[in-house]
C-alpha positions as a Markdown table, in Angstrom:
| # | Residue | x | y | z |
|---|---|---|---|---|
| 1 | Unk | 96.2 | -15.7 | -35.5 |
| 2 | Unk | 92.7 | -17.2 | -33.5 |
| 3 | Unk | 93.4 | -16.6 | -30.2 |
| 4 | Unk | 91.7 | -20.2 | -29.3 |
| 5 | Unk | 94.0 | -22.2 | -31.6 |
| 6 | Unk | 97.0 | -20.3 | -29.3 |
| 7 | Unk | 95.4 | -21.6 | -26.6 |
| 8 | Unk | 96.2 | -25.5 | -27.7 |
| 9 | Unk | 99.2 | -25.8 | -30.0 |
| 10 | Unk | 102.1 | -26.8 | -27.0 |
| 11 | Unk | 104.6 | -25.3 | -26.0 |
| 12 | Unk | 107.8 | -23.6 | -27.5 |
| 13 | Unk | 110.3 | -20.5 | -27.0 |
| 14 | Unk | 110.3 | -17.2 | -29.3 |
| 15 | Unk | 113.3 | -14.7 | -28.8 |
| 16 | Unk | 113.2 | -15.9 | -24.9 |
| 17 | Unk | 109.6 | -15.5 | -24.0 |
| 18 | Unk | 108.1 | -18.9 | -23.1 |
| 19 | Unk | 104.4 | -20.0 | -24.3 |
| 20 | Unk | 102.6 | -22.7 | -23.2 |
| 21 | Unk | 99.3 | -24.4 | -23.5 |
| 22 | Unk | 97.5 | -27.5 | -23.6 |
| 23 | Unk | 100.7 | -30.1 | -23.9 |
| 24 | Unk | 100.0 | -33.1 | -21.9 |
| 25 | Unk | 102.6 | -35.1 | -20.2 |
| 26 | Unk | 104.5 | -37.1 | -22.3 |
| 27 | Unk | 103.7 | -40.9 | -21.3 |
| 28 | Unk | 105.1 | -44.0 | -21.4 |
| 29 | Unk | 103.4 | -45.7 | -23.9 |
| 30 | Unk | 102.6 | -47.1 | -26.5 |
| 31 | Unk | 98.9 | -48.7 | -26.1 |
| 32 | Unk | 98.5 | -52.3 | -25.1 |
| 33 | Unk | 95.9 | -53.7 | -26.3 |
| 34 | Unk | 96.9 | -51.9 | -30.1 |
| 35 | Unk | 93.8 | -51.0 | -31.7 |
| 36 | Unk | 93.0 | -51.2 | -35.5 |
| 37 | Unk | 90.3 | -48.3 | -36.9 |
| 38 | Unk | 89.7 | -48.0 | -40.7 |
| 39 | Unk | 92.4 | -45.7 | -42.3 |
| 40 | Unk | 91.1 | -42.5 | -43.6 |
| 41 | Unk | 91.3 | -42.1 | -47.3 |
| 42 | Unk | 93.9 | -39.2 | -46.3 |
| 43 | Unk | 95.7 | -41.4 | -44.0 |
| 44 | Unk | 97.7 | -44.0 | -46.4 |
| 45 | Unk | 100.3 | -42.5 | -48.3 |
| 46 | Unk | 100.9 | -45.3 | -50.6 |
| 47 | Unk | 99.9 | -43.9 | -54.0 |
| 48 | Unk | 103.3 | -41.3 | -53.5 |
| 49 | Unk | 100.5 | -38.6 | -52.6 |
| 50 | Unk | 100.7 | -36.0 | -49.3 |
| 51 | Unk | 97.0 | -36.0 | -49.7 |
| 52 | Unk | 96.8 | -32.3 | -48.1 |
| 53 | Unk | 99.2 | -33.3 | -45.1 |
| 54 | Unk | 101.1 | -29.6 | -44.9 |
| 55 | Unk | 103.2 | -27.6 | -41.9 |
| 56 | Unk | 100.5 | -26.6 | -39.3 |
| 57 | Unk | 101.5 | -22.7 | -39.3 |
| 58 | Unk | 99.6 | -22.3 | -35.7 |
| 59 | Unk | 102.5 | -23.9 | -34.3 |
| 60 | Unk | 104.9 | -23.0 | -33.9 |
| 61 | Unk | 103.2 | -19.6 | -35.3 |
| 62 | Unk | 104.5 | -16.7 | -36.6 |
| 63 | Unk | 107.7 | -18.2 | -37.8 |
| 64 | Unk | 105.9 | -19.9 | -40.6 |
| 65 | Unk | 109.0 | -18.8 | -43.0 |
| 66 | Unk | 111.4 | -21.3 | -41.7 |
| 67 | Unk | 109.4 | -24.0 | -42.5 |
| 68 | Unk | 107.9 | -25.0 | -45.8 |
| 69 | Unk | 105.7 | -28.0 | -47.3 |
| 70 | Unk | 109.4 | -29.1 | -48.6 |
| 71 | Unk | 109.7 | -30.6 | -45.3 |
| 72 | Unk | 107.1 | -33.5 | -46.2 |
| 73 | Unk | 107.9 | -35.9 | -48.6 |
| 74 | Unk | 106.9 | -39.6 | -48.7 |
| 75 | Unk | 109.5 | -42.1 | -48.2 |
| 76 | Unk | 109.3 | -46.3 | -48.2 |
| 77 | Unk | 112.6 | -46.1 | -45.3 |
| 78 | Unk | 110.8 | -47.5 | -43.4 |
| 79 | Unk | 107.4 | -48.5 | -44.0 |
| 80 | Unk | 105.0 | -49.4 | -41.6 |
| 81 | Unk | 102.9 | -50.8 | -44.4 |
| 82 | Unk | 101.5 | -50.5 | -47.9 |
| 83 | Unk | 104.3 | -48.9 | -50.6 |
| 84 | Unk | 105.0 | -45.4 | -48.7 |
| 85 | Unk | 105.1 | -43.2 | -45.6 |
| 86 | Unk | 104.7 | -39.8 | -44.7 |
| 87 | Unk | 108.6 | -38.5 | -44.1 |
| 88 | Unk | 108.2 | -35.2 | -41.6 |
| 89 | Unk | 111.7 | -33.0 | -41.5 |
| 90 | Unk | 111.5 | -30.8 | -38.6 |
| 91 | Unk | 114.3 | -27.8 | -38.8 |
| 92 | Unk | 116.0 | -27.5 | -35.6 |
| 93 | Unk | 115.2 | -23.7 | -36.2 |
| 94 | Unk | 118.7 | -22.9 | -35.8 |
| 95 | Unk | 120.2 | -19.5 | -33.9 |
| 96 | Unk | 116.4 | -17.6 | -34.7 |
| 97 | Unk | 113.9 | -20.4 | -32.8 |
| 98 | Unk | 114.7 | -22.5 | -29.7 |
| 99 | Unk | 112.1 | -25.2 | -30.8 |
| 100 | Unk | 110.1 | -27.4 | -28.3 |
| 101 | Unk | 107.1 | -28.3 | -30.5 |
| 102 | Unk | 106.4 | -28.9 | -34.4 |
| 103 | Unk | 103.1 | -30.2 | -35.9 |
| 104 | Unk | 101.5 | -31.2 | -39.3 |
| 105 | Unk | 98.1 | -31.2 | -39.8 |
| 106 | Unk | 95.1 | -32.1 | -42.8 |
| 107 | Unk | 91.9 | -30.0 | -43.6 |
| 108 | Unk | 88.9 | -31.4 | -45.2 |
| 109 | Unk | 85.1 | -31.3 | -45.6 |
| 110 | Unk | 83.6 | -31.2 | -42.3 |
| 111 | Unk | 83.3 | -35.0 | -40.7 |
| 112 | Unk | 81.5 | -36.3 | -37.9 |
| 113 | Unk | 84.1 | -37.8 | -35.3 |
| 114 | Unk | 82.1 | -38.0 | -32.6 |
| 115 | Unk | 82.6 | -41.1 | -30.1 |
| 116 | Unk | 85.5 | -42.2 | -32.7 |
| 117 | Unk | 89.5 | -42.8 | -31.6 |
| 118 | Unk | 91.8 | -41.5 | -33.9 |
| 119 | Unk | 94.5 | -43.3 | -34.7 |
| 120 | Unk | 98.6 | -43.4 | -36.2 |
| 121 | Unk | 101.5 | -45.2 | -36.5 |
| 122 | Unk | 104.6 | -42.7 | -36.0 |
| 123 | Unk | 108.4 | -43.5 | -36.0 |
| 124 | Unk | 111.5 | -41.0 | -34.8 |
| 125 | Unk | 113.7 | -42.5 | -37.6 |
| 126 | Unk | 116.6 | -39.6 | -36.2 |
| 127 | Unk | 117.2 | -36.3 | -34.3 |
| 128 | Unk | 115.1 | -33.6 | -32.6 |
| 129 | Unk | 116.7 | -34.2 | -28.7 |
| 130 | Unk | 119.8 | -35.1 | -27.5 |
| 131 | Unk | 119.7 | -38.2 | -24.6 |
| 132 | Unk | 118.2 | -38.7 | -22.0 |
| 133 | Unk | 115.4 | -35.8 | -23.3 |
| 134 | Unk | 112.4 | -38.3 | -24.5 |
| 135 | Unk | 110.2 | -36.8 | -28.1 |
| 136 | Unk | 106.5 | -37.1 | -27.8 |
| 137 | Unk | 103.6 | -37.8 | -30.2 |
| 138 | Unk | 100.0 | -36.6 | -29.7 |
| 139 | Unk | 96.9 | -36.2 | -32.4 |
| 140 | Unk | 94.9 | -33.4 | -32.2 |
| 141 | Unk | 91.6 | -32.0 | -34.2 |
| 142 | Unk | 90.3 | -28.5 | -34.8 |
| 143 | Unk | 86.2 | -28.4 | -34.9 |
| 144 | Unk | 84.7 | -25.4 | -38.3 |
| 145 | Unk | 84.7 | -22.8 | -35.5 |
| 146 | Unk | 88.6 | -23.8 | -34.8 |
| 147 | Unk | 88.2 | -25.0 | -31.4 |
| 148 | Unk | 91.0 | -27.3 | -30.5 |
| 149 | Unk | 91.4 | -30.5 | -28.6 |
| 150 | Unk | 94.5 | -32.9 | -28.3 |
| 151 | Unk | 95.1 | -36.9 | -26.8 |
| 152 | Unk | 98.1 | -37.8 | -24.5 |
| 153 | Unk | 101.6 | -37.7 | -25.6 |
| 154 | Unk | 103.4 | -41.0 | -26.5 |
| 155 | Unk | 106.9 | -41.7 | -26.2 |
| 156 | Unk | 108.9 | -41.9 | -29.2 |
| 157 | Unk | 111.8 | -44.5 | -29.1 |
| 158 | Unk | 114.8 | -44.3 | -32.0 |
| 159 | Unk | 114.4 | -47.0 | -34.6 |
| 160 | Unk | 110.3 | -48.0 | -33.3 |
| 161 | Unk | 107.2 | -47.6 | -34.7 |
| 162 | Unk | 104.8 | -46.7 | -31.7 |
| 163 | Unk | 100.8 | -46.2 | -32.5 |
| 164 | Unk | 99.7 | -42.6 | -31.0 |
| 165 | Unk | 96.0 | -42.8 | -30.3 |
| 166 | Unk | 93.3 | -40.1 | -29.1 |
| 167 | Unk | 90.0 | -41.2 | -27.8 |
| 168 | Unk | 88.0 | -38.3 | -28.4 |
| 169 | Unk | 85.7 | -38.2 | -25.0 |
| 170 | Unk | 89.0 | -38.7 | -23.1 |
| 171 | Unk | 91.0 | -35.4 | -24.0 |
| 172 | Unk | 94.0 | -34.5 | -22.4 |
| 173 | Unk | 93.5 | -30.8 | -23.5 |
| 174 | Unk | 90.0 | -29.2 | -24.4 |
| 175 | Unk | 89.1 | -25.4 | -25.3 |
| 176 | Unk | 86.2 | -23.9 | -23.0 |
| 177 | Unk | 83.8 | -24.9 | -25.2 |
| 178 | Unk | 84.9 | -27.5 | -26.2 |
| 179 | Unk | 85.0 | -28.5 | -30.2 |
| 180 | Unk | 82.0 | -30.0 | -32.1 |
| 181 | Unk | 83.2 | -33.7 | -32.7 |
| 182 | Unk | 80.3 | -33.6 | -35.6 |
| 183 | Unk | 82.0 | -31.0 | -37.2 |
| 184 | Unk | 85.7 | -31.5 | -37.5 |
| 185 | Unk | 87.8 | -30.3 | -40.3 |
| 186 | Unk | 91.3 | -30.3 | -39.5 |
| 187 | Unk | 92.9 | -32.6 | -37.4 |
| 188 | Unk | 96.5 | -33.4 | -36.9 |
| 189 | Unk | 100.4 | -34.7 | -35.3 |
| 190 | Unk | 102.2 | -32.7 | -33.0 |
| 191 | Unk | 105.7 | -33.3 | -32.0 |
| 192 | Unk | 107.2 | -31.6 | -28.7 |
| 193 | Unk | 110.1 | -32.5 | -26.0 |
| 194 | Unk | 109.4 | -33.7 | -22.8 |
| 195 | Unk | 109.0 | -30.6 | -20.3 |
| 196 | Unk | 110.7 | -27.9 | -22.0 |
| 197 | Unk | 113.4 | -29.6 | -23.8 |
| 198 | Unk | 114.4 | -27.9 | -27.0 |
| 199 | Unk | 115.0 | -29.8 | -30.1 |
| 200 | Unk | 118.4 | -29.3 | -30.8 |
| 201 | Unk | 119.0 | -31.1 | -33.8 |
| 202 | Unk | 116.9 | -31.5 | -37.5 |
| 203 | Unk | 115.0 | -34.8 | -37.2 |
| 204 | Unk | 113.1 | -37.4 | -39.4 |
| 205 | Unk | 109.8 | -38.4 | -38.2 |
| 206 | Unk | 108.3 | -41.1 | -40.3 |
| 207 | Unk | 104.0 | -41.0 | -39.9 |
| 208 | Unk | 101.4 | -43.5 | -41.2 |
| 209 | Unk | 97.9 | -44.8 | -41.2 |
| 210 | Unk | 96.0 | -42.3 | -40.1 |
| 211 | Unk | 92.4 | -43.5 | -38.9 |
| 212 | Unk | 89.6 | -43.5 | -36.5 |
């Protein structure tokens, strides 16, 4: 595993040693003013088509065998628009994994992102932490060299879509150096607890229109 992808992928608990790195502080948002960016051609999930949307293996990593690309499916309960959704089932991870972070991700040919805000509509349709513990959503992108940077967290509220947004000169989270914003080719949705709570229940997480 790259050392400087470790360095950004949250926070979460192994056999009882702790990691963390890079998670913001979950906020209380979502944006007001909403913005509206183009969707990315990988971004709309209304042909019934993942469009390369898989389990981002560096986190939480080296458990990669209790999750699978079984966990994705798309779904049209709900939709946020157009004829389907991207439908994210995130294992509790059981007796093996105390789990405080999960995230999906999309590689491509390299694209130029710099000055853009990335943009997604996400939904907590059930699960992940038991009340009052709060679920966050944040985007992230990984640059050819993988150098990682992530936006803020966003709240997460049962039964409401909320748009998670990441300015790309305003990062919560940066590696030293920071990535190439002309040459990104992975970016991606994490999921985590606020502080350090544990997920302790499987949960849905409905994603859609992906854009910048």
């Amino acid at each position: 595993m790259n050392n400087r992808i470790l360095m950004g992928i949250g926070f979460f608990l192994v056999t009882g040693a702790l990691l963390v790195a890079g998670c913001g502080k979950i906020s209380s948002g979502p944006l007001s003013p909403l913005i509206n960016p183009a969707v990315a051609p990988f971004g709309a999930f209304d042909d019934g088509s993942l469009h390369g949307w898989a389990f981002d293996s560096s986190n939480p990593s080296n458990i990669e065998s209790q999750f699978s690309q079984a966990d994705l499916s798309i779904t049209a309960n709900p939709l946020f628009q157009g004829n389907g959704s991207l439908q994210i089932h995130v294992p509790s991870g059981g007796t093996t994994l105390i789990l405080t972070s999960y995230s999906i991700g999309v590689t491509f040919a390299p694209i130029d992102l710099r000055d853009k805000t990335m943009s997604m509509w996400v939904y907590l349709k059930s699960g992940l932490v038991a009340a009052p513990n709060k679920v966050g959503a944040q985007l992230f992108l990984k640059d050819t060299s993988y150098y990682y940077a992530n936006g803020s967290f966003v709240n997460l509220t049962q039964g409401q879509w909320a748009q998670v947004t990441y300015n790309v000169n305003a990062p919560s989270y940066q590696n030293n150096p920071p990535p190439n914003l002309a040459s990104i080719y992975d970016v991606g949705l994490q999921l985590a607890g606020s502080g350090s709570s544990v997920f302790t229940s499987d949960g849905i997480v409905i994603a859609d229109s992906f854009g910048y």
